[in-house]
C-alpha positions as CSV (number, residue, x, y, z in Angstrom):
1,X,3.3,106.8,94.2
2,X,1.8,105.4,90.8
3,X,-0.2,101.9,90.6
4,X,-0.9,100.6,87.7
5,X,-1.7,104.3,86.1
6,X,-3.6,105.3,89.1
7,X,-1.4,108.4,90.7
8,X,-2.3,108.4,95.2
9,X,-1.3,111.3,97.3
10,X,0.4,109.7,100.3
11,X,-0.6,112.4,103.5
12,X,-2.5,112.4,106.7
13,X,-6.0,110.4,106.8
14,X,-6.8,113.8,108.6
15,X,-5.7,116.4,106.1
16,X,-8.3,117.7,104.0
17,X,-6.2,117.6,100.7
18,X,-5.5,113.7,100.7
19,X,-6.7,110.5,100.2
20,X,-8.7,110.0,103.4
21,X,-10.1,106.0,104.4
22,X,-11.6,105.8,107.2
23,X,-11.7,102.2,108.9
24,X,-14.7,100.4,111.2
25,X,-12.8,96.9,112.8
26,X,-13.3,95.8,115.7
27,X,-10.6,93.5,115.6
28,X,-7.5,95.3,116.4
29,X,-5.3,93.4,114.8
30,X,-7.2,92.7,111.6
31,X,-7.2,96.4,111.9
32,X,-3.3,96.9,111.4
33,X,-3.0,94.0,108.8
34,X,-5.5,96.6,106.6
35,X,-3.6,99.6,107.6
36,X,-0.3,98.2,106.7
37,X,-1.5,97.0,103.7
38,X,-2.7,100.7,102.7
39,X,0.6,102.4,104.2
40,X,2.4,99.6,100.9
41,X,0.2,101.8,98.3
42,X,1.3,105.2,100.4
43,X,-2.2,105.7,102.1
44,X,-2.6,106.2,105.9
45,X,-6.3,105.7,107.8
46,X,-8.3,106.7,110.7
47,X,-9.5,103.9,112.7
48,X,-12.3,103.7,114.8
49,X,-13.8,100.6,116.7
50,X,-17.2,101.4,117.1
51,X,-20.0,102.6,114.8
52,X,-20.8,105.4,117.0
53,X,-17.8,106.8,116.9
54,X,-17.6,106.6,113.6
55,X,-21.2,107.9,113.1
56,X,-20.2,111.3,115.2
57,X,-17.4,111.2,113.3
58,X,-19.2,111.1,109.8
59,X,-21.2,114.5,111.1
60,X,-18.0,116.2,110.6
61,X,-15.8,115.2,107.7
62,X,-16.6,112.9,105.1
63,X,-13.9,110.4,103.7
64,X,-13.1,109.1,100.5
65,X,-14.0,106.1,101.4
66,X,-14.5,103.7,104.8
67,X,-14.1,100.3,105.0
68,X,-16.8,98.5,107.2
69,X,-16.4,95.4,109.2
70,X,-19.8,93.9,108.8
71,X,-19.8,92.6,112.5
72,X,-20.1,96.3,113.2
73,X,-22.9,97.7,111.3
74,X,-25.4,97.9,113.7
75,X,-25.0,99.6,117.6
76,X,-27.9,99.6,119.8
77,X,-31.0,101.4,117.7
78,X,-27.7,102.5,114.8
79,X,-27.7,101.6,112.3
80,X,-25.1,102.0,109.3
81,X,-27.5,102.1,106.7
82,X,-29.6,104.9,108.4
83,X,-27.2,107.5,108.3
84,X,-27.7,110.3,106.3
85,X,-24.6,110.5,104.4
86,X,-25.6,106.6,103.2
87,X,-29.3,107.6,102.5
88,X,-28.1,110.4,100.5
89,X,-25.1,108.2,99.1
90,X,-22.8,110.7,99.8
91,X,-20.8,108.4,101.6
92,X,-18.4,105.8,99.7
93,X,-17.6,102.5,101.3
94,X,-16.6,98.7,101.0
95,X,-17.6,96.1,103.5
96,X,-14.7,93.6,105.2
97,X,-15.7,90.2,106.1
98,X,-13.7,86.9,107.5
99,X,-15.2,83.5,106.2
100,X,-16.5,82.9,109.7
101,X,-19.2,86.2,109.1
102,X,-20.1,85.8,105.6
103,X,-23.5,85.0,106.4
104,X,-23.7,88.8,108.1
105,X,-23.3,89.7,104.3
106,X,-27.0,89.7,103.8
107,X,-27.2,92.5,105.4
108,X,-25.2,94.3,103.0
109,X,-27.9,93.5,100.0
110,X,-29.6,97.0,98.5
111,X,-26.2,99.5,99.6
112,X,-24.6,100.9,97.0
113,X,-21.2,99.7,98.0
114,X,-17.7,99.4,96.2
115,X,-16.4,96.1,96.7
116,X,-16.0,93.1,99.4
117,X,-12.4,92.6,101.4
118,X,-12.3,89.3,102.5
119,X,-9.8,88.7,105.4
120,X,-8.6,85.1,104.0
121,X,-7.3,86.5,100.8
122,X,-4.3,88.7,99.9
123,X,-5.7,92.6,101.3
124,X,-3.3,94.5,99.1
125,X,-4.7,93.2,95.4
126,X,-8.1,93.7,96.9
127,X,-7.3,97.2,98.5
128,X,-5.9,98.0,94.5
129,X,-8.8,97.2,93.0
130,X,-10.9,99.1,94.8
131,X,-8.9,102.4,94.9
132,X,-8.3,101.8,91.8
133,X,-12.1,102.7,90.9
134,X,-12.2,105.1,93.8
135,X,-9.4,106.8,92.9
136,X,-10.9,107.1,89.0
137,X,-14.2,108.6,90.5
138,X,-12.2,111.5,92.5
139,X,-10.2,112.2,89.0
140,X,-13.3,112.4,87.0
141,X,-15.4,113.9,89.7
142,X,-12.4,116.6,90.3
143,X,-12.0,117.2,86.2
144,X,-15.8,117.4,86.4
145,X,-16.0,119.9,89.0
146,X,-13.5,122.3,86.7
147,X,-15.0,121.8,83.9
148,X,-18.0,122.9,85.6
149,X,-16.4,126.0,86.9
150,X,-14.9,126.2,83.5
151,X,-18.7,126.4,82.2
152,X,-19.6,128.8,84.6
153,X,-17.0,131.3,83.6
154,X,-18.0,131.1,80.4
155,X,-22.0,131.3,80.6
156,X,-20.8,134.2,83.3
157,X,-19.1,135.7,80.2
158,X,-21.6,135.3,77.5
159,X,-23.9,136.7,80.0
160,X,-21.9,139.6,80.1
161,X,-21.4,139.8,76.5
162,X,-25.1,139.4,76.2
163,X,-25.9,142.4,78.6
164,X,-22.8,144.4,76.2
165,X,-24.3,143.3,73.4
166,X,-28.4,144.2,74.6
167,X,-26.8,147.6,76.2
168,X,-25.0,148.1,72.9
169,X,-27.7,147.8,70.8
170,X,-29.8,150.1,73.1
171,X,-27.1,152.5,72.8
172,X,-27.2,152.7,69.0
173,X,-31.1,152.6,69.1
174,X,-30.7,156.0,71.6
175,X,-28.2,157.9,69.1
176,X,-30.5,156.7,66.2
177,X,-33.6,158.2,67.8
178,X,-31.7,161.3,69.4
179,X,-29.6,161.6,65.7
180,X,-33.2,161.5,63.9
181,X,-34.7,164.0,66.7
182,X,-31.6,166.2,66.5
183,X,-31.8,166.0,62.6
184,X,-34.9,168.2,62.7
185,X,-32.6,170.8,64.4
186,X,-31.3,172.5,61.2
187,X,-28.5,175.0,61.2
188,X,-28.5,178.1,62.2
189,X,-26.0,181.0,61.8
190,X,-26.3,182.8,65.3
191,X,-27.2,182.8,68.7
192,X,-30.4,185.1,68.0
193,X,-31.2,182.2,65.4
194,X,-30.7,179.8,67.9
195,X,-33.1,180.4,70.6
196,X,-35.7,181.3,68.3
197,X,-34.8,177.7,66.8
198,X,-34.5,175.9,69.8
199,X,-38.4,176.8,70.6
200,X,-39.7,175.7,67.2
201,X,-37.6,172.4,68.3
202,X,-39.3,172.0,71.5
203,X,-42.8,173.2,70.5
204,X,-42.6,170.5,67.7
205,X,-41.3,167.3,69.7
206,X,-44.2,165.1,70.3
207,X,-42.9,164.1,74.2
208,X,-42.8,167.5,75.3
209,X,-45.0,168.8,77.2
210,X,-44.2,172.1,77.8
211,X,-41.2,174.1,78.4
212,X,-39.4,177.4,79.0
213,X,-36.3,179.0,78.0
214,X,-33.6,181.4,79.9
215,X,-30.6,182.9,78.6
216,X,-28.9,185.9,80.2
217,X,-29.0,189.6,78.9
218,X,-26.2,191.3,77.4
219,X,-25.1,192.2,80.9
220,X,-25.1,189.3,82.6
221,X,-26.8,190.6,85.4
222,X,-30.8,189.7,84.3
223,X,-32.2,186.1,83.1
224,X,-35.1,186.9,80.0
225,X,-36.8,184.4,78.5
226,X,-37.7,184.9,74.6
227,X,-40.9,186.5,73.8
228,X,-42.4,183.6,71.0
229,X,-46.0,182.4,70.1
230,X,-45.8,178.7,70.6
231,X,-48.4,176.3,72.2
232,X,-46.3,174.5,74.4
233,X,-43.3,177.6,74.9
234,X,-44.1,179.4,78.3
235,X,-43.0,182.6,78.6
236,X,-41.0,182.6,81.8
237,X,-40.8,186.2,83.8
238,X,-37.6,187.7,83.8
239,X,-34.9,187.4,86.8
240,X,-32.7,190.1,88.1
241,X,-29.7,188.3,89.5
242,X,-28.1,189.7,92.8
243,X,-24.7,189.6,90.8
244,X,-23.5,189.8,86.9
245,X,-22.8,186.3,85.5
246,X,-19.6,186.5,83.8
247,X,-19.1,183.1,82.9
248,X,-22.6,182.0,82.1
249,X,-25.5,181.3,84.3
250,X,-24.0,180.7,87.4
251,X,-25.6,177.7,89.7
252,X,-27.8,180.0,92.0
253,X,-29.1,181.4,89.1
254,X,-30.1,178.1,87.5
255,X,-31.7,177.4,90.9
256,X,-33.8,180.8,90.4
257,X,-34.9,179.9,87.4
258,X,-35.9,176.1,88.3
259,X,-38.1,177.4,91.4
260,X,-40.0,179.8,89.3
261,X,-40.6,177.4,86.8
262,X,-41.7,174.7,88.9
263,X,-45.0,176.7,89.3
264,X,-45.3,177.7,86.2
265,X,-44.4,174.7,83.6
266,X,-45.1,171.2,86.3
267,X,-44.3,170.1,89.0
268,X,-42.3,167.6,87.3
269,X,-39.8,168.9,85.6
270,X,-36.2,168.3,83.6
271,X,-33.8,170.5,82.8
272,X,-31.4,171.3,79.8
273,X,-28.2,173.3,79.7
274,X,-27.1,174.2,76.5
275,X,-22.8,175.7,76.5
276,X,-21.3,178.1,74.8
277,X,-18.1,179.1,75.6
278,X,-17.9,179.4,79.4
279,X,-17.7,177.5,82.2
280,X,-21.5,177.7,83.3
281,X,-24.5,177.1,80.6
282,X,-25.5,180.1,78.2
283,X,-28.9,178.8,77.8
284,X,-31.6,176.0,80.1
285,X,-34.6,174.7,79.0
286,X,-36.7,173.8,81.7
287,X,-39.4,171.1,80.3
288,X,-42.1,168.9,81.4
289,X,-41.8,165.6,78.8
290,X,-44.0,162.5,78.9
291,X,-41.8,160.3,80.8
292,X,-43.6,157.1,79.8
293,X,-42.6,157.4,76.5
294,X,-39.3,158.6,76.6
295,X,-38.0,155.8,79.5
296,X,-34.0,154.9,79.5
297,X,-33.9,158.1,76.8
298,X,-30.4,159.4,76.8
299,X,-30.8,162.9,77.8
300,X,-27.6,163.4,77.9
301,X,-27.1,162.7,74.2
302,X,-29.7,165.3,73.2
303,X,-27.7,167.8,75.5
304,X,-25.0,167.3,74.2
305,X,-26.0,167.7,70.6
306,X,-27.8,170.5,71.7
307,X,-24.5,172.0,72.9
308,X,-22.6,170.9,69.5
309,X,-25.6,173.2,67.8
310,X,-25.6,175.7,69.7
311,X,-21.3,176.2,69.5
312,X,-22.1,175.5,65.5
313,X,-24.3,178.3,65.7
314,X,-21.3,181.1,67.5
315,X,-18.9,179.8,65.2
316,X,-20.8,180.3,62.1
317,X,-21.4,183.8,63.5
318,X,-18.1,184.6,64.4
319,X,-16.7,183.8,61.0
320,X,-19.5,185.6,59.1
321,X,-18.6,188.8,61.5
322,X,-15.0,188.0,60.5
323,X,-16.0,188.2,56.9
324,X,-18.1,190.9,57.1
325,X,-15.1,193.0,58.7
326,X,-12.6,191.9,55.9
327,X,-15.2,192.9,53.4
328,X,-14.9,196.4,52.1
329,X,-17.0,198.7,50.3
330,X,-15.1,200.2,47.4
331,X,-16.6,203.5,48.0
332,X,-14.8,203.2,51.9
333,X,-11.8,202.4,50.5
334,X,-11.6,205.4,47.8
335,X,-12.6,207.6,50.5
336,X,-9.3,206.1,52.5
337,X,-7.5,206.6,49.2
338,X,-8.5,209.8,49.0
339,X,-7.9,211.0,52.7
340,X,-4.1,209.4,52.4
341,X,-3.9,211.2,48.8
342,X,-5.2,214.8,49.5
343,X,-4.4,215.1,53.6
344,X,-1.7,212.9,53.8
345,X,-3.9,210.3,56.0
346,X,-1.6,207.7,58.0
347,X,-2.0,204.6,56.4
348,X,-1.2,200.9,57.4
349,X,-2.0,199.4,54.2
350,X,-0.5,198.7,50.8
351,X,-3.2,198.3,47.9
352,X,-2.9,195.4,45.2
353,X,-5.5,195.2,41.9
354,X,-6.5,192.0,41.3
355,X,-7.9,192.0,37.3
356,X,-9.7,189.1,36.0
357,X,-10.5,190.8,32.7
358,X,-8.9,187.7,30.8
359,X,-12.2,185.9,32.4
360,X,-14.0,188.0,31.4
361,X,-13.1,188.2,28.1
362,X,-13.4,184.3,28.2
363,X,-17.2,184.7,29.0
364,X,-17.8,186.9,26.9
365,X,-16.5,185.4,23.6
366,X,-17.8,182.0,24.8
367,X,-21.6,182.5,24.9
368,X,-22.7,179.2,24.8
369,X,-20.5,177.7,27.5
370,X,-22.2,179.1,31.0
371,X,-19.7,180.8,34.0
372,X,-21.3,180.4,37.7
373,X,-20.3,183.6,39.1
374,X,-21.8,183.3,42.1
375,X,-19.7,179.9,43.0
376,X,-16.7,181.6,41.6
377,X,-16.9,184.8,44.1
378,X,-17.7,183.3,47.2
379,X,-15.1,180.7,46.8
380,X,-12.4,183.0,45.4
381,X,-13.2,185.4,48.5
382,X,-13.7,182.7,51.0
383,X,-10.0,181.4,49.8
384,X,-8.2,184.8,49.8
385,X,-9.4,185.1,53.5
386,X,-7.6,181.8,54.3
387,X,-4.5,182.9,53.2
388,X,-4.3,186.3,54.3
389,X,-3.0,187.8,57.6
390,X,-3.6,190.7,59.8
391,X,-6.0,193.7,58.7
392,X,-6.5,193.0,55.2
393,X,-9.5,194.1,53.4
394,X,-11.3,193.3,50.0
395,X,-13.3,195.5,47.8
396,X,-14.5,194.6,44.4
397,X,-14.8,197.3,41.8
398,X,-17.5,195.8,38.9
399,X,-16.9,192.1,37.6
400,X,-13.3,192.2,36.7
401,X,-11.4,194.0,38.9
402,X,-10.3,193.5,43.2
403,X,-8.7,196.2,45.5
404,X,-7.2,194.2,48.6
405,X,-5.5,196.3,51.2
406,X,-2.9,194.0,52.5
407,X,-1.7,195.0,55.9
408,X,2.2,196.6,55.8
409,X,3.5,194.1,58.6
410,X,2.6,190.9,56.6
411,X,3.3,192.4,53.0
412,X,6.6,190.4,52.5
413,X,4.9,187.2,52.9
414,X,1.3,187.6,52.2
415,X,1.7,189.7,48.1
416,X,4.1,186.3,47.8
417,X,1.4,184.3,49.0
418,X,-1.4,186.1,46.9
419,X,0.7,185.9,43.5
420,X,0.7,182.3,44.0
421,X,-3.0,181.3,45.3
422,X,-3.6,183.8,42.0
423,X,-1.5,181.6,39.5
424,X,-3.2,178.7,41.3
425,X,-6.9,179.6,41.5
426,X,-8.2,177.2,39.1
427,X,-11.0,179.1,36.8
428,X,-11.6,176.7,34.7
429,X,-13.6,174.7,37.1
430,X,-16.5,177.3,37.0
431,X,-17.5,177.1,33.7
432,X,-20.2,174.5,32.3
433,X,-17.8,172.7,29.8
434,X,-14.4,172.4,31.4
435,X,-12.7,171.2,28.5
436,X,-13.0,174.1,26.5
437,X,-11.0,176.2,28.7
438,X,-8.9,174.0,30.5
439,X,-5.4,174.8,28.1
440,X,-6.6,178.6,28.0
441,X,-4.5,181.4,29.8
442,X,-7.2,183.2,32.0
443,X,-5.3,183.8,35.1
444,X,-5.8,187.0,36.8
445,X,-3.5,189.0,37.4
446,X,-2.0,191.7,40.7
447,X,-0.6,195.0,40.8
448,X,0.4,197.8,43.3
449,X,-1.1,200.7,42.6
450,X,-0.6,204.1,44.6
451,X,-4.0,205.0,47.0
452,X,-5.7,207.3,44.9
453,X,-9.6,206.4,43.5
454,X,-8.7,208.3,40.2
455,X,-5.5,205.3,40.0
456,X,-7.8,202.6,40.8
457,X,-10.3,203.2,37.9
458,X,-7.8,204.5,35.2
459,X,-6.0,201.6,35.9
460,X,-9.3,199.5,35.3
461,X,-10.4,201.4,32.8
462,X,-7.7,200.8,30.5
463,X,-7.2,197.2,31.2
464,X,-11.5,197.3,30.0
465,X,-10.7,200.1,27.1
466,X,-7.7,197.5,25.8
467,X,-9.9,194.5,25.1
468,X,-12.8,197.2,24.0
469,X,-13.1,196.6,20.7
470,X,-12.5,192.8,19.9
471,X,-15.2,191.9,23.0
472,X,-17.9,194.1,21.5
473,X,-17.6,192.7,17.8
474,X,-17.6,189.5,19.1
475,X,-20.0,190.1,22.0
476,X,-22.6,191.5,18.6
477,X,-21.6,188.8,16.3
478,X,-22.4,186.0,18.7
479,X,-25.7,187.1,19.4
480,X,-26.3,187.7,15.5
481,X,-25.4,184.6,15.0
482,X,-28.0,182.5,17.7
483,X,-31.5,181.5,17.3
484,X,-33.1,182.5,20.6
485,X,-36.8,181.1,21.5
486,X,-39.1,183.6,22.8
């Protein structure tokens, strides 16, 4: 029920969720005229008649408040004031009194109590008045205690952010130091290249000790370690393995290699496995590294940068053994000509003459503006490959001309294809001054042509023989005309 703002949970003095009053009268009767003046506000109290009941009592529960005759606060050698929940003033209480025992009021001077209920005078206004304040203390002490645990959730969570934040920042200091380690690293264009980088790496890092490399043969079957002159590198002895390692070097093999080091390098050591492909490592590097200086490093970082290296490495190799089989020699592919020409040779290819004698021309009648032929070729090559499908090969025949043997399957989409990344293939972009051939038609241009070398160069060497004469007069009067400094 409400009173006068002040909102009272009517249960059981002996539940532990309400408003709990515990009362110490002897008087019976005076007793009741209390406890039916608390059941009128919706309050109901324990009653006890002697102070050491109470004081067992006390040991067990505290109330939210008691209300003390003062006839009773002394028993024998008890006293009220001497118990522990007073002392410690965990204990809230008022003192009842009757005109006739007022003088037992001194008594109460120097406890830290809530009030006086006199006997003589309406209990109920009194009882308000003090649950009133009672009542205000549980509110604020309640609010108090949530916004406590309210304050503790949050230092909890700006801990945590704190210890995100600190772990964070580690973090990022890690891939700094490992990103500026790594950095040192290089690129490198094979496996070969690799290894032999991978102990200049090690040799060079200031927190390794020393180290030793293993990678498996080209059978699988024997762990070698790379012969190399470095201070720190160990040369490891090699391992025959009881079987081949298909899939890299398997876990008993690692093992192998680990005892044998353990002699050899420390006896404390860490090790390294660099992936490829398969499921097991290609490579370890078994190390002894100055573990002061390199505490909470992230070795797994390195590792895996070292991996990311190491696949750079086979794909860089793959794709230049790509392009190396694409490329041709034109001297291979007049001898295939020729073999289809003369004996009839089975062929799966159809041959296209690419002719950038327009360009040339260009060049050549524009002196003073520089071409960069060697940007020009790789990335007109490197271009042509991407668009180009099954066994296709490319041969160049002098500076103007092309011979690509496209494969027969693909020829209805990839000559298509090849007119248009032709008509695309922006030239323009290769010479020093841009503008002055931006507007200019030097496309090249592509033909069939039958497989015979003698078609291939008559074909060129009329295309050259047609713009003969204009490039040579102009070729002469350029350079009579320029002042070159010796």
């Amino acid at each position: 029920m409400e009173i006068e703002g002040v909102s009272m949970q009517a249960q059981h003095a002996e539940s532990s969720t309400g408003f709990q009053i515990a009362l110490l009268i002897e008087d019976i009767v005076e007793a009741k005229n209390i406890s039916d003046g608390l059941r009128e506000i919706g309050i109901f109290a324990h009653f006890y008649q002697s102070l050491d009941e109470l004081w067992v009592s006390l040991n067990t529960y505290t109330p939210d408040l008691c209300i003390i005759d003062v006839k009773l606060m002394s028993q024998g050698t008890l006293l009220f004031k001497n118990h522990p929940k007073v002392q410690e003033d965990e204990l809230k209480y008022a003192f009842y009194y009757k005109d006739s025992t007022k003088l037992l009021l001194n008594s109460t001077h120097g406890l830290n109590h809530y009030g006086l209920l006199r006997a003589e005078v309406d209990i109920v206004d009194q009882l308000k008045s003090i649950l009133r304040r009672r009542n205000e203390e549980l509110r604020l002490s309640q609010q108090n205690e949530t916004m406590m645990r309210r304050v503790e959730r949050l230092k909890m969570r700006g801990q945590r952010l704190s210890e995100a934040q600190e772990e964070s920042h580690k973090l990022r200091s890690q891939h700094q130091r490992v990103k500026k380690l790594i950095n040192q690293f290089g690129t490198v264009n094979s496996a070969n290249e690799y290894l032999n980088r991978l102990i200049t790496f090690f040799d060079a890092w200031e927190e390794c000790e020393s180290f030793g490399v293993y990678h498996l043969n080209s059978t699988g079957q024997k762990l070698i370690a790379p012969k190399a002159k470095k201070a720190k590198y160990k040369i490891l002895p090699d391992l025959w393995l009881t079987s081949e390692n298909e899939n890299g070097i398997a876990s008993y093999a690692q093992e192998m290699a680990f005892d044998v080091s353990y002699g050899l390098i420390s006896d404390r050591l860490l090790t390294l496995k660099i992936y490829g492909t398969e499921e097991n490592p290609d490579v370890i590097v078994v190390g002894h590294f100055r573990e002061d200086q390199l505490e909470n490093f992230e070795w797994d970082l390195l590792e895996n940068k070292l991996n990311s290296e190491y696949r750079k490495a086979l794909i860089n190799f793959y794709r230049s053994e790509s392009d190396k089989s694409s490329q041709q020699n034109i001297f291979d592919t007049f001898q295939i000509m020729d073999d289809i020409q003369y004996h009839q040779a089975k062929t799966d290819h159809k041959y296209v003459v690419v002719s950038f004698s327009k360009l040339v021309h260009k060049v050549m009648t524009n002196l003073e503006n520089r071409f960069h032929w060697k940007s020009f070729a790789r990335e007109f090559q490197t271009d042509l490959r991407e668009i180009l499908t099954g066994d296709f090969h490319i041969a160049n025949l002098g500076v103007e001309n092309f011979v690509i043997s496209l494969d027969k399957k693909f020829i209805e989409t990839d000559y298509p294809k090849l007119k248009a990344f032709l008509a695309d293939f922006q030239l323009w972009r290769y010479f020093e001054d841009t503008s002055v051939v931006l507007t200019d038609d030097i496309n090249p241009t592509a033909k069939f042509i039958a497989p015979a070398a003698v078609n291939v160069m008559r074909q060129t060497k009329e295309t050259a023989a047609f713009d003969s004469f204009e490039e040579d007069y102009l070729y002469t009067h350029s350079f009579e005309n320029r002042q070159i400094e010796i």
